[in-house]
KOLTOR-417356 format. One record per residue (C-alpha): x, y, z. Coordinates in steps of 0.25 Angstrom, whole numbers, padded with zeros to 4 digits, always signed. Example, Ala and Ser with C-alpha at 12.3 -4.5 7.8 and 13.67 -1.06 7.14 Angstrom:
residues 2
+0049-0018+0031;+0055-0004+0029;
end
This chain:
residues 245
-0105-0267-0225;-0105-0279-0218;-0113-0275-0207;-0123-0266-0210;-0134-0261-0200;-0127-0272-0190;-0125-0264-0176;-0113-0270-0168;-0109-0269-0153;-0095-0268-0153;-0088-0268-0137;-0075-0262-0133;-0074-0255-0147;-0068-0240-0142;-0055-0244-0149;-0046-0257-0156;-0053-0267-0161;-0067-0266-0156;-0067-0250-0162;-0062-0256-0174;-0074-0267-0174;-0083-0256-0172;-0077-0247-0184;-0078-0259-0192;-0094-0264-0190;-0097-0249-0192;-0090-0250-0207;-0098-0261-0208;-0112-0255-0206;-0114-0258-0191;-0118-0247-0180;-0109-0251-0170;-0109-0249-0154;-0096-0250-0146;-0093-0252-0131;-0081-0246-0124;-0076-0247-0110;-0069-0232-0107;-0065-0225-0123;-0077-0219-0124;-0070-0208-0133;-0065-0221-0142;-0078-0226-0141;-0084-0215-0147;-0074-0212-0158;-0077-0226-0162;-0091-0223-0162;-0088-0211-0171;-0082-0220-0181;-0094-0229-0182;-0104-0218-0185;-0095-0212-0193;-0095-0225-0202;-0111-0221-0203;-0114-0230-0192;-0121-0229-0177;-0111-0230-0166;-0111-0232-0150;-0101-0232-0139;-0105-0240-0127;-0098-0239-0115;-0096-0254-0108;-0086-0259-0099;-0085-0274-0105;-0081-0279-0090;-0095-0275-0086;-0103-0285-0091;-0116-0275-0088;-0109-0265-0096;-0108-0275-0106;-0123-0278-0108;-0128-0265-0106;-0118-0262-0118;-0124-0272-0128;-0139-0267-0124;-0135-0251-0127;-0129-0256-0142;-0141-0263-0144;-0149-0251-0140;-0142-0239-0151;-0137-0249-0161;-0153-0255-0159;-0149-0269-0159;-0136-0275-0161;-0130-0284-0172;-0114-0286-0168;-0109-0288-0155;-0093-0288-0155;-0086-0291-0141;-0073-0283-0144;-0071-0278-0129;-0059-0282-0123;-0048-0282-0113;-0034-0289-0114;-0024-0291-0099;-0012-0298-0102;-0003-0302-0092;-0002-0317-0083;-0013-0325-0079;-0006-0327-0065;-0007-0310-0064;-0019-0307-0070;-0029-0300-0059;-0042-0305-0059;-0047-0292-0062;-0041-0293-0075;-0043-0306-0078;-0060-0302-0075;-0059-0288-0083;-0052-0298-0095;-0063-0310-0093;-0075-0299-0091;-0072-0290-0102;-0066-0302-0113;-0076-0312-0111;-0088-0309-0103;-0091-0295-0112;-0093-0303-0124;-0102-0313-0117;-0110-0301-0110;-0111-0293-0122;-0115-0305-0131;-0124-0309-0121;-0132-0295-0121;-0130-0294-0136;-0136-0307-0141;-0149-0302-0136;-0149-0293-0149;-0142-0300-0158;-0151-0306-0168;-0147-0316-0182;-0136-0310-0188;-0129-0305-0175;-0116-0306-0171;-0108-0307-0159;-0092-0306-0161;-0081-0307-0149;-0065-0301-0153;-0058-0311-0145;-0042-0312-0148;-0032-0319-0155;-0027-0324-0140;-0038-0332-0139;-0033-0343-0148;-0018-0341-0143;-0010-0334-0132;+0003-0332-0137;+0007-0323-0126;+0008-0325-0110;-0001-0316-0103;-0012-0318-0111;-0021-0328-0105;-0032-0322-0098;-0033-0313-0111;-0035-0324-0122;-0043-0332-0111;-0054-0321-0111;-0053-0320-0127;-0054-0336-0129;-0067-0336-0121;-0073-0327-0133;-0070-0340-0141;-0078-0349-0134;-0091-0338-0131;-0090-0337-0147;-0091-0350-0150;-0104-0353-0139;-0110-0341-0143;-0111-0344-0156;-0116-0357-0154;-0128-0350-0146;-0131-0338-0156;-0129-0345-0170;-0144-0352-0169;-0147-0334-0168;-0138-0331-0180;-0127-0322-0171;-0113-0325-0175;-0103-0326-0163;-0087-0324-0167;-0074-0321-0162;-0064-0312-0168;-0051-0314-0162;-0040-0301-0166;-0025-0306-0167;-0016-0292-0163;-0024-0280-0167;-0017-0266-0167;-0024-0258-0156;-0023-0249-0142;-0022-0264-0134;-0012-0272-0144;-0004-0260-0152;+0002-0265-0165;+0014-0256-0161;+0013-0261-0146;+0024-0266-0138;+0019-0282-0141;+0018-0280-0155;+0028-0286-0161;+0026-0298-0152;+0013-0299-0155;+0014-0297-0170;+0024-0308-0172;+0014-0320-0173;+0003-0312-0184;+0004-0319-0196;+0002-0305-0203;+0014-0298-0195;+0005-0287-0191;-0007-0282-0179;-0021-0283-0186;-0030-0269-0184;-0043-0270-0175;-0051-0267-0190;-0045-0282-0195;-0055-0287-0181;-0066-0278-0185;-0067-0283-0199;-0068-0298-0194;-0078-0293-0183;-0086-0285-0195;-0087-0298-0203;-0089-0308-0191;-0103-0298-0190;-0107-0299-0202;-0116-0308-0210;-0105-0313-0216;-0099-0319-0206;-0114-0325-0203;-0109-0340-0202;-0097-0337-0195;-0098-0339-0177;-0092-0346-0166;-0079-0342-0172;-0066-0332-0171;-0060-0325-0181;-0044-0324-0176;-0042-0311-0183;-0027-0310-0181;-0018-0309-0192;-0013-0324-0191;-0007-0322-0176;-0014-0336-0174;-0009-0343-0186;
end
């Protein structure tokens, strides 16, 4: 397993792609604790499936607009996990809709949640993270183009997480923490449907013709955290069948 006795803090993993992520680091010998905002019913059945893959499990409640909740997060999977290997900043929102509309509340909730979480939680998790750690952002494909109207503010909060994984490698290298990006193309979940109304629109630029599954991120994420990908930071990994190509 690539990641044996490693313990990982996944947030906003209750369901999609983060639940997935969490799924994944378990099969791969990790404990894992999630966050979640308001399932905690899915948060638990996630946890279920971690322990029942023979590995420890905790569902944190955190509101990742509250950047208080969002420390005090990191410090309570340190304290059941007993340290912490693999943070994963999964947690995220998504408004769509013109700049010229867009209420600040929204615009805050998008730039609070999307950007300033991962700061926060990497801030408060660097502190434990020793040689060997790893710090890992899901970002989006949006980041390295905005194909549609409407989604400016969006893929503006996901391009930040470019440039803070660039700087923040740079600053954690000399401690041997890896810092990447993992950018997901059109994944099949609750938020983006396969079968949704867009679908087809959406589908038309994937080179393979199809939506990927949230496990085609987890795997990427489970080998960024690895020692295999030990020489690999500063960077993003588009994961998104060819939609960029």
């Amino acid at each position: 397993m690539l990641l044996s006795n490693k313990r990982a803090l996944v947030t906003g993993a209750s369901r999609g792609i983060g639940a997935a992520i969490a799924r994944t680091l378990a099969a791969e010998g990790a404990d894992v604790a999630i966050t979640y905002e308001k399932s905690a019913e899915l948060a638990a059945g996630v946890v279920r499936e971690i322990e029942a893959l023979g590995r420890r499990g905790t569902a944190i409640q955190a509101d990742s607009a509250d950047a208080t909740a969002v420390r005090a997060s990191v410090e309570k999977a340190v304290a059941f996990l007993g340290g912490i290997d693999i943070l994963v900043n999964n947690a995220g929102i998504f408004h769509m809709g013109p700049v010229k509309d867009a209420a600040l509340a929204d615009i805050d909730a998008i730039l609070n949640v999307n950007v300033r979480a991962p700061v926060i939680a990497s801030q408060a998790a660097i502190l434990h993270l020793g040689q060997g750690g790893r710090i890992i952002h899901i970002g989006s494909w949006f980041a390295e183009q905005v194909q549609w109207p409407g989604l400016s503010i969006y893929a503006m909060s996901k391009s930040a997480l470019a440039s803070f994984t660039k700087g923040l490698a740079r600053e954690l290298g000399p401690e041997g923490i890896t810092v990447n990006l993992v950018q997901p193309g059109a994944i099949d979940t609750d938020m983006n449907p396969a079968a949704g109304p867009l679908s087809e629109l959406i589908r038309q630029p994937i080179a393979v013709g199809k939506y990927g599954s949230g496990e085609d991120i987890a795997h990427a994420v489970a080998f960024l955290a690895s020692a295999k990908a030990q020489y690999i930071t500063g960077t993003a990994l588009t994961v998104d069948g060819g939609m960029l190509a």
